[in-house]
N, C-alpha and C positions, 0 to 999 in steps of 0.2 A: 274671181277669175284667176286662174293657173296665169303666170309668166313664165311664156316660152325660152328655151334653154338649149343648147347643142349640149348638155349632159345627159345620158342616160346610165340609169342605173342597171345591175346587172339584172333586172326582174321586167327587164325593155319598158319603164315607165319615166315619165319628165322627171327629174328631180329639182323641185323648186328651190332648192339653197343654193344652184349654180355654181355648185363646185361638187363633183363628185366626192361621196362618202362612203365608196370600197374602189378597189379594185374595179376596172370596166372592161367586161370579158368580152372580146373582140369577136369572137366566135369565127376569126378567119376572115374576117371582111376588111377590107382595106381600110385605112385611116385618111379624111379628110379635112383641109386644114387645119391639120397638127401644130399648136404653135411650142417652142422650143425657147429655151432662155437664147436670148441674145447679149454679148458681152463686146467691149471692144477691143480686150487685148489678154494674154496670157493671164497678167493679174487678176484681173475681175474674176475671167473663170476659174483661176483656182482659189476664190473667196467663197465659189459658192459651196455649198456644205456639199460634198462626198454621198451621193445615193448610188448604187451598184445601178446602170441604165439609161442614168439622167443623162438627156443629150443639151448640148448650145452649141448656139453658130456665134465661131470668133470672127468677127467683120475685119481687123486686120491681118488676117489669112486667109476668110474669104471660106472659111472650112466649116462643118460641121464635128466635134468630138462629142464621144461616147464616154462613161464613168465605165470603166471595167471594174474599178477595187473601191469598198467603200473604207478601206483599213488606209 
């Protein structure tokens, strides 16, 4: 038996490795329960590696940031 997954592959099927293995084409539908790196300070977030996208919410700002450059 299949173990269910909130990953879907881009071919609308489970993906039983539970972690998506392309890109997951939204097709315009909203995103639910999106989780985001959580960090607790300036530091942390900028340890994490540089993706052009990647978003974390810094808990001592209380913010959410965006990666615009991955340079």
């Amino acid at each position: 038996m299949s173990r269910k997954t909130p990953w879907i592959r881009p071919d609308n099927t489970i993906n039983d490795l539970a972690l998506p293995t392309s890109a997951v084409d939204m097709n315009g539908q909203e995103v639910e329960n999106l989780v985001i790196h959580k960090v607790a300070d300036t530091d942390e977030r900028n340890a994490l590696i540089a993706v052009k996208g990647k978003m974390a919410y810094q808990e001592d700002t209380d913010g959410v940031y965006i990666c615009t450059s991955a340079s």
